[in-house]
C-alpha positions as CSV (number, residue, x, y, z in Angstrom):
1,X,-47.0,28.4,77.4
2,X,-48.8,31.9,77.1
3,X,-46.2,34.6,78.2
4,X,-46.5,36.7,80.8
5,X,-45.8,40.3,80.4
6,X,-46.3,41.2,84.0
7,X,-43.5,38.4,84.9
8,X,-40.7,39.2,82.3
9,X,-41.5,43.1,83.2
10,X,-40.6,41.7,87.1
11,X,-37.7,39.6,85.9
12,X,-36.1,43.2,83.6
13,X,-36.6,45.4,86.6
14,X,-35.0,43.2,88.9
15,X,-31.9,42.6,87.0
16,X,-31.6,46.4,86.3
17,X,-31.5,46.9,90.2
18,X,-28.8,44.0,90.4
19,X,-26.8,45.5,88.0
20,X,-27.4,49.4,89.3
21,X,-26.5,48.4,92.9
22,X,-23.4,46.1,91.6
23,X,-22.6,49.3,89.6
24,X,-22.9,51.2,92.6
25,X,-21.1,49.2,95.1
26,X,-18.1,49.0,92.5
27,X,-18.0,52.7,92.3
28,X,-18.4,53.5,96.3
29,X,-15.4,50.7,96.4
30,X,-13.1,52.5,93.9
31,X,-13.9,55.5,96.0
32,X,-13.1,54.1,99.3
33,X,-9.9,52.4,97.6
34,X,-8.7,55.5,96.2
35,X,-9.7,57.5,100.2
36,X,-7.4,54.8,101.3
37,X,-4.6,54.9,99.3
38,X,-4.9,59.0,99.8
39,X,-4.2,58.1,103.0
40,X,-1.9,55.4,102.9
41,X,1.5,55.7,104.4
42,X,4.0,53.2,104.5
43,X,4.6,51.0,108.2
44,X,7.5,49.5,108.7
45,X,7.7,46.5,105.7
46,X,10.7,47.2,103.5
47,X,10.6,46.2,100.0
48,X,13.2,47.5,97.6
49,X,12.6,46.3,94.1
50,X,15.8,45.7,93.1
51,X,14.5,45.7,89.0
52,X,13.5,49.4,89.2
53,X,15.2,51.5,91.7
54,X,16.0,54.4,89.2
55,X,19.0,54.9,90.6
56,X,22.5,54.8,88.6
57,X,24.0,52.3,90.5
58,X,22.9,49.1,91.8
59,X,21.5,49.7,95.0
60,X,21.4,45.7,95.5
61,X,24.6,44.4,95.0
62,X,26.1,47.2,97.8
63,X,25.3,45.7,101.1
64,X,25.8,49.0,102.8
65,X,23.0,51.0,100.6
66,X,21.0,48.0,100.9
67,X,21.2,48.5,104.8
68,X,20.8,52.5,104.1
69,X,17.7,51.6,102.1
70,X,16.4,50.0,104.8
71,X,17.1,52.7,107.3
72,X,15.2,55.2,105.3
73,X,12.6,53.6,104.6
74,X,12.1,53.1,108.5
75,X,13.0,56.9,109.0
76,X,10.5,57.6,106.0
77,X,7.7,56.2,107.5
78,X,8.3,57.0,111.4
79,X,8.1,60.6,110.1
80,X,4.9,59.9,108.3
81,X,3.1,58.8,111.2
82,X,4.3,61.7,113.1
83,X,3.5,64.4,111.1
84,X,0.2,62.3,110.9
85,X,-0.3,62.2,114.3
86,X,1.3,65.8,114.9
87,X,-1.5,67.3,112.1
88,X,-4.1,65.3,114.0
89,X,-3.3,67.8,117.0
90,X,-3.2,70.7,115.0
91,X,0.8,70.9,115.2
92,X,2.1,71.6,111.5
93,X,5.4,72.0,110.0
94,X,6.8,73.4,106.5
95,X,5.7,70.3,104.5
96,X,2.2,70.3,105.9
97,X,2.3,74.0,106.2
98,X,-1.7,74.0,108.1
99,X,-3.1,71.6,105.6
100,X,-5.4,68.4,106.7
101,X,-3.6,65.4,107.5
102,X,-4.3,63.4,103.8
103,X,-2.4,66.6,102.5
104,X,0.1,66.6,104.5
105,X,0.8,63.0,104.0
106,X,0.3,63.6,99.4
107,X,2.9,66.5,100.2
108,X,5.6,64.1,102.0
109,X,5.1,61.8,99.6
110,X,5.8,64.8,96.9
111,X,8.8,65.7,98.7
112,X,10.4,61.9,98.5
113,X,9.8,61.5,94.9
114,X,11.4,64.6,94.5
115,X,14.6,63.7,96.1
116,X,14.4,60.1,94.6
117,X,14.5,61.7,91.3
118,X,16.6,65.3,92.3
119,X,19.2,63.4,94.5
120,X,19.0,59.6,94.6
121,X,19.1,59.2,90.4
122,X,21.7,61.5,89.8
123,X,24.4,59.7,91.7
124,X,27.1,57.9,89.9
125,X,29.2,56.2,92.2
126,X,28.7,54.5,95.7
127,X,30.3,57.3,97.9
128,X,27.7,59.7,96.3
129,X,24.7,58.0,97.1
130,X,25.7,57.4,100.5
131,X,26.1,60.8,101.3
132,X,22.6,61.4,99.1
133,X,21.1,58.9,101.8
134,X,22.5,59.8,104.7
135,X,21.3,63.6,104.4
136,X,17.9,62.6,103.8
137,X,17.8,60.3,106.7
138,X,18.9,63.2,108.7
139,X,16.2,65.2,107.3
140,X,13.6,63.1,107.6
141,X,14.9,62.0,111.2
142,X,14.6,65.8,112.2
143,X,18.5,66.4,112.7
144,X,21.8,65.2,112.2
145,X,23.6,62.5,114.0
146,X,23.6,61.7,116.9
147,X,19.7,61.4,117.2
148,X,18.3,61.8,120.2
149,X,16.0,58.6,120.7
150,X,12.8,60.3,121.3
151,X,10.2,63.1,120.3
152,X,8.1,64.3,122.8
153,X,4.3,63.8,120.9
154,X,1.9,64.7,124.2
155,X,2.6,67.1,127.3
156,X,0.1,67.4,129.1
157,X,2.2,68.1,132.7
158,X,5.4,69.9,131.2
159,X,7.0,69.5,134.6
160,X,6.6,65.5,134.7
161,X,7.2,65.1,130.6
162,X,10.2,67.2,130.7
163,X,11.9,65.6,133.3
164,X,10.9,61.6,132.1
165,X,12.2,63.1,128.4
166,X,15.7,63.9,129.3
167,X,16.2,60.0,131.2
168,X,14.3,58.5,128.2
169,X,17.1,60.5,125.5
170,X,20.2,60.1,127.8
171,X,19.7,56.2,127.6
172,X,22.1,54.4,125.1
173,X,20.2,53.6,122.2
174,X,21.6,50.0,122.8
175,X,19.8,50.0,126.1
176,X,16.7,51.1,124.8
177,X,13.6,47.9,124.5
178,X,10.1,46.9,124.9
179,X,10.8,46.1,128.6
180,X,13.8,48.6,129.7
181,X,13.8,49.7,132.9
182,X,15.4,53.4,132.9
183,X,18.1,54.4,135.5
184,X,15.9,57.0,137.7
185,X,18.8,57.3,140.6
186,X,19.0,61.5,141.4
187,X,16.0,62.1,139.6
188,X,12.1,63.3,140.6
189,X,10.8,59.5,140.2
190,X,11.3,57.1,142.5
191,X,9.7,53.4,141.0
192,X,8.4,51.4,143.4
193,X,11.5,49.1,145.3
194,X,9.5,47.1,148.3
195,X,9.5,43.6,147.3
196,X,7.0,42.0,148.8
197,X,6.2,38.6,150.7
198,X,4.7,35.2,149.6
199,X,1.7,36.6,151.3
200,X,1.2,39.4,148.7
201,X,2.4,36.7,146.2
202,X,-0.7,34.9,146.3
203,X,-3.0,37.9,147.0
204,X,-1.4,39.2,143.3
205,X,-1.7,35.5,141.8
206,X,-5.3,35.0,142.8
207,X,-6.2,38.7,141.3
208,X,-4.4,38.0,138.1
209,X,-5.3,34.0,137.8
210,X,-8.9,35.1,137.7
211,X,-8.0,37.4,134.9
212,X,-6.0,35.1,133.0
213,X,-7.4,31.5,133.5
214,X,-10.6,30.0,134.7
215,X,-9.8,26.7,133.6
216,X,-7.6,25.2,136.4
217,X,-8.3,25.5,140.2
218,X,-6.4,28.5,141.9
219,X,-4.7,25.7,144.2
220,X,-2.9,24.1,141.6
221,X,-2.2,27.3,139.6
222,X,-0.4,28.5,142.7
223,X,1.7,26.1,143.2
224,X,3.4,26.3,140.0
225,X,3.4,30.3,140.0
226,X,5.3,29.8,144.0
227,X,8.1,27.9,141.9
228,X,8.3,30.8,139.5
229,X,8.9,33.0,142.3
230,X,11.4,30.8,144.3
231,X,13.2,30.4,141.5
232,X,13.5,34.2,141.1
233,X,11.9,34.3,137.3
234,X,8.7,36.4,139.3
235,X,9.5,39.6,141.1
236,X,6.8,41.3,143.1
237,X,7.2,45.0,144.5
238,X,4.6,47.1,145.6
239,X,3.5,50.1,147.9
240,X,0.9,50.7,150.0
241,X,-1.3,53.5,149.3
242,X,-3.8,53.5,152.0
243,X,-3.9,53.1,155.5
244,X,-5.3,49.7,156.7
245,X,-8.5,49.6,157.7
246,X,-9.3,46.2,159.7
247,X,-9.0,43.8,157.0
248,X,-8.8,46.2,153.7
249,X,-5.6,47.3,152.5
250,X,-4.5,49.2,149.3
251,X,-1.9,48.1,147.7
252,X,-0.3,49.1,144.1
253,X,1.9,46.1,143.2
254,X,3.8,45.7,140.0
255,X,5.4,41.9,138.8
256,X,8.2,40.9,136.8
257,X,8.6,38.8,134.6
258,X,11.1,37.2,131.4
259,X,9.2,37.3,128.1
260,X,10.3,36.7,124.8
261,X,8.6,40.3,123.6
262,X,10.9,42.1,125.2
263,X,13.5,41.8,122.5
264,X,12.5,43.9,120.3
265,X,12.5,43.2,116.7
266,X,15.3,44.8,114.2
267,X,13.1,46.6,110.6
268,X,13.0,44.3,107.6
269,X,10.4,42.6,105.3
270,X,7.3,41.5,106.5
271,X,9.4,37.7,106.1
272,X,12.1,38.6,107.6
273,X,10.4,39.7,110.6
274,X,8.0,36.7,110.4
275,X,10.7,34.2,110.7
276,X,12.8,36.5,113.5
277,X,9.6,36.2,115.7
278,X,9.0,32.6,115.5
279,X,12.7,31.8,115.8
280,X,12.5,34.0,118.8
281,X,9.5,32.5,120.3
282,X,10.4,28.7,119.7
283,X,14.1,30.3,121.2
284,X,12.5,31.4,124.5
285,X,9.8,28.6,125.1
286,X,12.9,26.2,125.2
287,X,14.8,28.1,127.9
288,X,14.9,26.3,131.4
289,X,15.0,28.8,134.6
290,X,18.8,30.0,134.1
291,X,18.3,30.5,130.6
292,X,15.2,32.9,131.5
293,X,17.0,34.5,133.5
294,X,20.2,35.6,131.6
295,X,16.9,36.6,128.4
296,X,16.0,38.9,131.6
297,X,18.7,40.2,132.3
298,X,19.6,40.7,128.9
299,X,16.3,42.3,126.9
300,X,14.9,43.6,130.0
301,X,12.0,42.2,132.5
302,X,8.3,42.3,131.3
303,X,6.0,44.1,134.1
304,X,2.1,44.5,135.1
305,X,0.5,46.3,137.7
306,X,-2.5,45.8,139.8
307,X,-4.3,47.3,142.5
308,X,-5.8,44.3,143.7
309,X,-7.8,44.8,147.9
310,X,-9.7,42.6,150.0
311,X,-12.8,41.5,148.1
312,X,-11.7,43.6,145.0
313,X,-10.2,42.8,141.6
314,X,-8.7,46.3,140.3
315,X,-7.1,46.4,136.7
316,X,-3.9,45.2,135.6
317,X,-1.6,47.6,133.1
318,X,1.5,47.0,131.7
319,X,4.8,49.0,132.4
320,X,6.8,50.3,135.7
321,X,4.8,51.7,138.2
322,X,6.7,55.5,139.4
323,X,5.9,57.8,141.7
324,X,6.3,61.8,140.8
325,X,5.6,64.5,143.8
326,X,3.4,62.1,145.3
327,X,1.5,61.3,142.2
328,X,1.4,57.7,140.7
329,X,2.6,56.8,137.0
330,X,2.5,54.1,135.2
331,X,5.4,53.8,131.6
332,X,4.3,51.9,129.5
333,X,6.2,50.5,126.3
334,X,4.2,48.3,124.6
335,X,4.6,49.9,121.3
336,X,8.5,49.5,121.4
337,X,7.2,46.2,121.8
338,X,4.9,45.8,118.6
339,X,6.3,48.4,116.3
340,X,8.6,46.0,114.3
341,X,6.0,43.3,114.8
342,X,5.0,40.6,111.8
343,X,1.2,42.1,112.1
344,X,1.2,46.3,111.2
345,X,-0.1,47.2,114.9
346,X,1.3,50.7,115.6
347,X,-0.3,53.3,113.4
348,X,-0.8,56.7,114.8
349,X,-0.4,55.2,119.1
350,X,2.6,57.1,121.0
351,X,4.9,54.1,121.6
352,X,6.1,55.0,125.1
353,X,3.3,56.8,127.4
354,X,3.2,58.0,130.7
355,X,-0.5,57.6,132.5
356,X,-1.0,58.8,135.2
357,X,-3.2,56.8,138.1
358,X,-6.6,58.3,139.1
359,X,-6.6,56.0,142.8
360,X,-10.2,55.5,143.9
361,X,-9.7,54.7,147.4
362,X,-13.6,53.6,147.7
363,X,-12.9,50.7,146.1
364,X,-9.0,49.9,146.5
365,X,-8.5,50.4,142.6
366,X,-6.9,52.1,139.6
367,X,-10.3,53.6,138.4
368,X,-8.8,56.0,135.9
369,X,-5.8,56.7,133.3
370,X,-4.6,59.7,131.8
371,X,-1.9,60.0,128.9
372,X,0.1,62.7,130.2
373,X,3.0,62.1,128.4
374,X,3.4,60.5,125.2
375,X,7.1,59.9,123.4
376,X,7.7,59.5,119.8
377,X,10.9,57.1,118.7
378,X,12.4,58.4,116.7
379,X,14.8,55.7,114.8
């Protein structure tokens, strides 16, 4: 067979560009790897290797440093998302002292090391490194015992944030959950008391069954959702914000609910929280009506709010629907409610927020949210 320059020519220049673009996709993925572990900080998976602590003392075989371990790595990387999410708003402190929010985070990480090495290390005995611990988990915490629960992140109406901040902070820790409803007797909120009839039942049940499930008819749906109710494991309250007009009426209506993600998860390994949430789940799908109940009363009651009108569907949110100087609210927890989830879904997110309801009374519905407050945990 004669050979063909012009082919083999084809066959060199090709391979080159496969290897120049494998070449170059290597390098832009070392670069992206390197971007990502610059900004890297660490959610709420601890793992303490127990082989290479650095410490004098076995930090293992002492259940209460183990537990101390735990804390601060919790308290460790709630303040790394803050001062992320603070440096993201142009709010610095002395460790990011006005620097961009990878910096900031290289600099925490700086000051850790340091005090794993400084402080940590250089203990002898158990009563030393407790103390060593317990300072830094202060520090890191933003004061000393007793912590107040929350940071407030977002402010945009100091007035409302303010006054929602101090019944958020005087709450027992203990109390505090994905689903806690907050003790608002003698203060500016009033949430929303009027339970409502079987009529708005089914007015609420239609809106949400055509958001939920197409799959079974409306008329059988019902009837199992009217048990729920009767049973007293579905709670509807609502208000009415506009003034009837023949057959359209406005209504802001808010259901409750048991659900087994109100019980908020305690910090551990990825594992550890794995099984707690199935254990949980299988726990709570095999409750009968009493034992949903007393989970209810227990963890708290799960709530979602709709606007739903006469020939309107409006949009369902989660949380307690309050009212402040005649302006509508809605608190929402749902990231008390993921942040010790199996899956990493709280990154830089506020976990409790306060939005505020834009009503559109054109068309009977929630037509806007605002985040006027947002409140940090702080653990």
């Amino acid at each position: 067979m004669k050979f063909n320059w012009k082919v083999a020519i084809g066959v060199v220049l090709l391979a080159s560009a496969t290897l120049v673009g494998w070449l170059y996709l290597h390098i832009t993925n070392q670069k992206a790897a390197v971007a990502n572990a610059e900004f890297y900080w660490p959610d709420f998976n601890f793992e303490l290797n127990c082989t290479d602590t650095g410490a004098r003392v076995d930090i293992c075989s002492d259940k209460s440093l183990t537990e101390l371990e735990k804390e601060l790595a919790v308290a460790y990387a709630n303040d790394s998302l803050w001062r992320h999410t603070q440096a993201s708003f142009g709010n610095y402190d002395d460790v990011c002292k006005k620097s961009n929010i990878r910096t900031c985070l290289r600099d925490l990480e700086k000051h850790q090391q340091r005090w794993m090495t400084r402080k940590r290390d250089r203990c002898n005995t158990v009563d030393c490194l407790t103390k060593a611990y317990r300072a830094r988990i202060s520090e890191l915490n933003g004061q000393s015992e007793p912590l107040a629960s929350f940071r407030l992140a977002v402010s945009n109406e100091p007035a409302v944030c303010e006054a929602l901040f101090d019944i958020l902070n005087r709450t027992p820790r203990e109390q505090l959950g994905a689903c806690a409803h907050y003790d608002f007797t003698s203060t500016p909120f009033s949430p929303v008391t009027t339970r409502l009839t079987a009529e708005h039942w089914q007015d609420f049940e239609r809106f949400y069954h055509k958001k939920t499930s197409k799959q079974e008819p409306y008329t059988e749906h019902w009837i199992a959702m009217e048990q729920r109710y009767q049973a007293g494991l579905r709670h509807l309250y609502g208000v009415q914000y506009q003034e009837a007009s023949k057959d359209n009426v406005a209504w802001l209506q808010q259901v409750r609910f048991p659900n087994q993600r109100c019980e908020t998860q305690p910090f551990g390994t990825y594992e550890e929280r794995h099984l707690v949430r199935a254990e949980r789940d299988n726990q709570f799908n095999a409750l009968d009506a009493a034992g949903e109940l007393q989970h209810a009363e227990k963890y708290g009651w799960m709530s979602v709010i709709a606007a739903p009108a006469a020939g309107y569907n409006g949009v369902l949110h989660k949380g307690q629907l309050l009212r402040f100087n005649d302006e509508w609210y809605v608190l929402n927890q749902e990231g008390l409610e993921l942040m010790y989830s199996p899956k990493r879904y709280v990154v830089q997110k506020h976990l409790v927020k306060l939005l505020k309801l834009n009503l559109d009374e054109g068309s009977y519905s929630i037509s806007g949210r605002k985040l006027t407050c947002g409140y940090w945990y702080n653990h």
